[in-house]
Backbone as a chain_set.jsonl record, in Angstrom:
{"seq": "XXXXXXXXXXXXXXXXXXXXXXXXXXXXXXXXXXXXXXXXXXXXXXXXXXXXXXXXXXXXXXXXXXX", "coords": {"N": [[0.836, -1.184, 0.0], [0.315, 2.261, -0.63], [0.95, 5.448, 0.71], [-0.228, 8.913, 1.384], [-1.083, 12.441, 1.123], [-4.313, 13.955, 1.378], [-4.507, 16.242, -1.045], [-5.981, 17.915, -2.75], [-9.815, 18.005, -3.167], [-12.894, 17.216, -4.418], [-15.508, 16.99, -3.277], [-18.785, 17.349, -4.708], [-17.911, 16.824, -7.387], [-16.828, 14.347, -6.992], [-14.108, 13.89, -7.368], [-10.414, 14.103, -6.875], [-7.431, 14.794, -6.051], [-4.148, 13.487, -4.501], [-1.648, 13.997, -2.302], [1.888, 12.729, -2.948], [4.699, 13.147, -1.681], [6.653, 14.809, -2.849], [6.685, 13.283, -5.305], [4.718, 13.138, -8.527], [1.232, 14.104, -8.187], [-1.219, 12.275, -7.477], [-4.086, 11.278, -9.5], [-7.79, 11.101, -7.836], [-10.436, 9.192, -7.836], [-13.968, 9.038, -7.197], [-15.143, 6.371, -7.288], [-13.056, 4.966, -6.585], [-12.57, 5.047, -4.016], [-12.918, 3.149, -0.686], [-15.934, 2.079, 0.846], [-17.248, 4.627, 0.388], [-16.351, 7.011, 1.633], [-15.921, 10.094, 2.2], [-13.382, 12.438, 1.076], [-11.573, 14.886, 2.77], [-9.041, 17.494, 2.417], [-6.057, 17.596, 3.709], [-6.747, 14.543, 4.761], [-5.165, 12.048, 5.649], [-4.557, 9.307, 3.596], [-4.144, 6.056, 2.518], [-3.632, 3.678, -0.047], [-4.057, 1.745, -3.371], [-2.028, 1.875, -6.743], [-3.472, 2.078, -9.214], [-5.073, 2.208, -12.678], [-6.752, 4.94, -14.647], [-10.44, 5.825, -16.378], [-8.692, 6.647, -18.409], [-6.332, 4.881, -18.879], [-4.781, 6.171, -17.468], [-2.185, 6.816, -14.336], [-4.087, 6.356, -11.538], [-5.459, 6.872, -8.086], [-6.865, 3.823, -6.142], [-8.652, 1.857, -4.208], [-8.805, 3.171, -1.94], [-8.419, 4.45, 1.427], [-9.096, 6.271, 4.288], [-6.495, 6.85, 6.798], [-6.782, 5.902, 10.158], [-5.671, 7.475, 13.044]], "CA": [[0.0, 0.0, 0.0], [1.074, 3.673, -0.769], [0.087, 6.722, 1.588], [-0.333, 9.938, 0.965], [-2.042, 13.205, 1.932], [-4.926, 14.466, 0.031], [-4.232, 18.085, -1.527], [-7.697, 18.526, -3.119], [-10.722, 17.0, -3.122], [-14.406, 18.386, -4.745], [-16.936, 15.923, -2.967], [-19.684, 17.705, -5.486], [-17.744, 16.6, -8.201], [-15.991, 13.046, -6.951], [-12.646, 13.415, -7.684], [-9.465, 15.135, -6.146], [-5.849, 14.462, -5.775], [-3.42, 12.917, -3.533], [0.037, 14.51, -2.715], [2.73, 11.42, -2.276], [6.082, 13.653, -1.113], [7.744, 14.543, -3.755], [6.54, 12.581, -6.701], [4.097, 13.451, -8.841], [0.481, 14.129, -7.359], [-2.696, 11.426, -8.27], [-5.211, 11.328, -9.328], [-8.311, 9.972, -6.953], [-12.006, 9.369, -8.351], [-14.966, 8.748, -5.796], [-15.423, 5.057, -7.559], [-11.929, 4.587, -6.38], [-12.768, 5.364, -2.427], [-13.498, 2.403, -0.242], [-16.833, 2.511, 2.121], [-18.224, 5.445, 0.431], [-16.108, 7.681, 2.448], [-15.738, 11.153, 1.479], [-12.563, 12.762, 1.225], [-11.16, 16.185, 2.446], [-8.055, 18.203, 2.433], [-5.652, 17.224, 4.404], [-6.974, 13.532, 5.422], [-4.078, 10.977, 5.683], [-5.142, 8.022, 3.293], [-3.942, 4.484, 1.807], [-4.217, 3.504, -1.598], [-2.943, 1.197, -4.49], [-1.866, 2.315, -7.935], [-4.061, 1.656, -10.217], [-5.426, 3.422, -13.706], [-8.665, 5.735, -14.255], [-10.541, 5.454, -17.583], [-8.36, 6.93, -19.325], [-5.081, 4.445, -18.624], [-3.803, 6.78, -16.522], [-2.254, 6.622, -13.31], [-4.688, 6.782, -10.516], [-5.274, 5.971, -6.74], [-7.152, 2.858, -6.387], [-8.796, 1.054, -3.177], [-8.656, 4.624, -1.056], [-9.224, 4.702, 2.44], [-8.494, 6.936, 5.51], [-6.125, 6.672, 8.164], [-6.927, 6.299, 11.412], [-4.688, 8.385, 14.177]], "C": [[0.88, 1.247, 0.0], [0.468, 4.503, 0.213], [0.396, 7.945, 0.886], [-1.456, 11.2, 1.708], [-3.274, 14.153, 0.845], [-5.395, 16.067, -0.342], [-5.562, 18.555, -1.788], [-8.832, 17.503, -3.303], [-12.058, 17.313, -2.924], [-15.334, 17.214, -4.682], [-18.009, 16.236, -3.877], [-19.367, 17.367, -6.807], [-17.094, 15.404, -8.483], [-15.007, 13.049, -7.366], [-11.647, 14.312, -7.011], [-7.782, 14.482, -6.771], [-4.951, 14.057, -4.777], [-1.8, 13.327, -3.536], [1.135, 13.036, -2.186], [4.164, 12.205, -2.216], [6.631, 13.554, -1.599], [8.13, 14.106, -4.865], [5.242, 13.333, -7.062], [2.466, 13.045, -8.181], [-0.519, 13.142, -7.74], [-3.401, 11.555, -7.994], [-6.172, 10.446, -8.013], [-10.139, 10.27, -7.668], [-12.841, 8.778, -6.969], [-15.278, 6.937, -6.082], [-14.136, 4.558, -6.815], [-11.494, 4.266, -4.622], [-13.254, 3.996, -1.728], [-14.947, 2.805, 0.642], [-17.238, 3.897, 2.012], [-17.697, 6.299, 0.951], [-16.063, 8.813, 1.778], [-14.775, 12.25, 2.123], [-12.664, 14.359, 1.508], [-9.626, 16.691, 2.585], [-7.297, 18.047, 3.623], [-5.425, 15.685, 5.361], [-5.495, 12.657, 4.53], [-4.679, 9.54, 5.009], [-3.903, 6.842, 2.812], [-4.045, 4.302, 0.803], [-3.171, 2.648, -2.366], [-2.806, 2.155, -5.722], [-2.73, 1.642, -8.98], [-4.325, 2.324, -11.856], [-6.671, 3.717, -13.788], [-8.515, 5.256, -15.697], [-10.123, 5.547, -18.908], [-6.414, 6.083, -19.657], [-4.577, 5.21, -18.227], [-3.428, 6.371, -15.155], [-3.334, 6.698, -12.027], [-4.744, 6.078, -9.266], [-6.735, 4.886, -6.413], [-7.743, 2.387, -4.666], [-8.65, 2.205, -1.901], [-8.905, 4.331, 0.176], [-8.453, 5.23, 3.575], [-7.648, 6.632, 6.655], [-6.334, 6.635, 9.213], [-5.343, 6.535, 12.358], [-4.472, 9.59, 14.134]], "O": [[1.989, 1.28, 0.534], [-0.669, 4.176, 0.555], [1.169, 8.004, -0.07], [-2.34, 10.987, 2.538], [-3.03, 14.81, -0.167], [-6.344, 16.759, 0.024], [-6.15, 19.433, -1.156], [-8.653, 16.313, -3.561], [-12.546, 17.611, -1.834], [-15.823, 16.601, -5.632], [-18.541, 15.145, -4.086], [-20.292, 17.497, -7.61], [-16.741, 15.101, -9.623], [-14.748, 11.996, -7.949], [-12.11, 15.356, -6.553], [-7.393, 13.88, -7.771], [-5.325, 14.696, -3.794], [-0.965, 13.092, -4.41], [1.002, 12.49, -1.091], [4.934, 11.621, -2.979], [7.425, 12.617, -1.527], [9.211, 14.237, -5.44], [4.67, 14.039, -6.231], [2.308, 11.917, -7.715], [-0.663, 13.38, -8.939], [-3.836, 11.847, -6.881], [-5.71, 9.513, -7.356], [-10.747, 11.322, -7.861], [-12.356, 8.219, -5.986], [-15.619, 6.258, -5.113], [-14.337, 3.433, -6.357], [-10.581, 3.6, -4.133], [-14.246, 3.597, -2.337], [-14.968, 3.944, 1.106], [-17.56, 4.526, 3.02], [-18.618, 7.109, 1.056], [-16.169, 8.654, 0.562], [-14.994, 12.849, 3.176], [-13.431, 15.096, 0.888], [-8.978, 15.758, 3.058], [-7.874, 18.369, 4.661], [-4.566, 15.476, 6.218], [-5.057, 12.676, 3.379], [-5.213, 8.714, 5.75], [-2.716, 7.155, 2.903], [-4.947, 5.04, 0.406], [-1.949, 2.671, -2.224], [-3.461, 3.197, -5.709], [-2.407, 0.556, -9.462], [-3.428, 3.123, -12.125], [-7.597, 3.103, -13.258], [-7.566, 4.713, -16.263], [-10.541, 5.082, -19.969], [-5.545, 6.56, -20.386], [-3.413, 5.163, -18.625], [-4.209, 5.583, -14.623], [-2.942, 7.703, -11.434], [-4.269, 4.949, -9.141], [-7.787, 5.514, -6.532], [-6.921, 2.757, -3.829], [-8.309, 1.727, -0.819], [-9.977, 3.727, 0.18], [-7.341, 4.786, 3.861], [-8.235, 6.076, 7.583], [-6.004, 7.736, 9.653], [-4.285, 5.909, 12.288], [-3.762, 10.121, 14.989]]}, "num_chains": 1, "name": "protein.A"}
């Protein structure tokens, strides 16, 4: 699993971004979120690498940190 912290993220529009320190930022779609959760700015998540519909990189299996 990868972590990361999530830079942006437009619940009205399901999708955002995920900053991973230093590398380039990914994508994150709301299909991509486990348990429905709904992301904001700043939350500490989890995630695999996967691709969105367009074969791109994206974050995959999403879900929040607890602590």
């Amino acid at each position: 699993m990868e972590t990361g912290t999530v830079k942006v993220y437009f619940a009205d529009k399901g999708w955002g971004f995920i900053g991973r320190g230093g590398t380039t930022d990914l994508f994150v779609h709301s299909s991509g979120i486990i348990n429905g959760e709904v992301l904001a700015e700043g939350d500490e998540v989890e995630f695999k690498i996967g691709v969105d519909r367009n074969n791109r990189p994206a974050a995959v299996n999403v879900r929040k940190v607890e602590g």
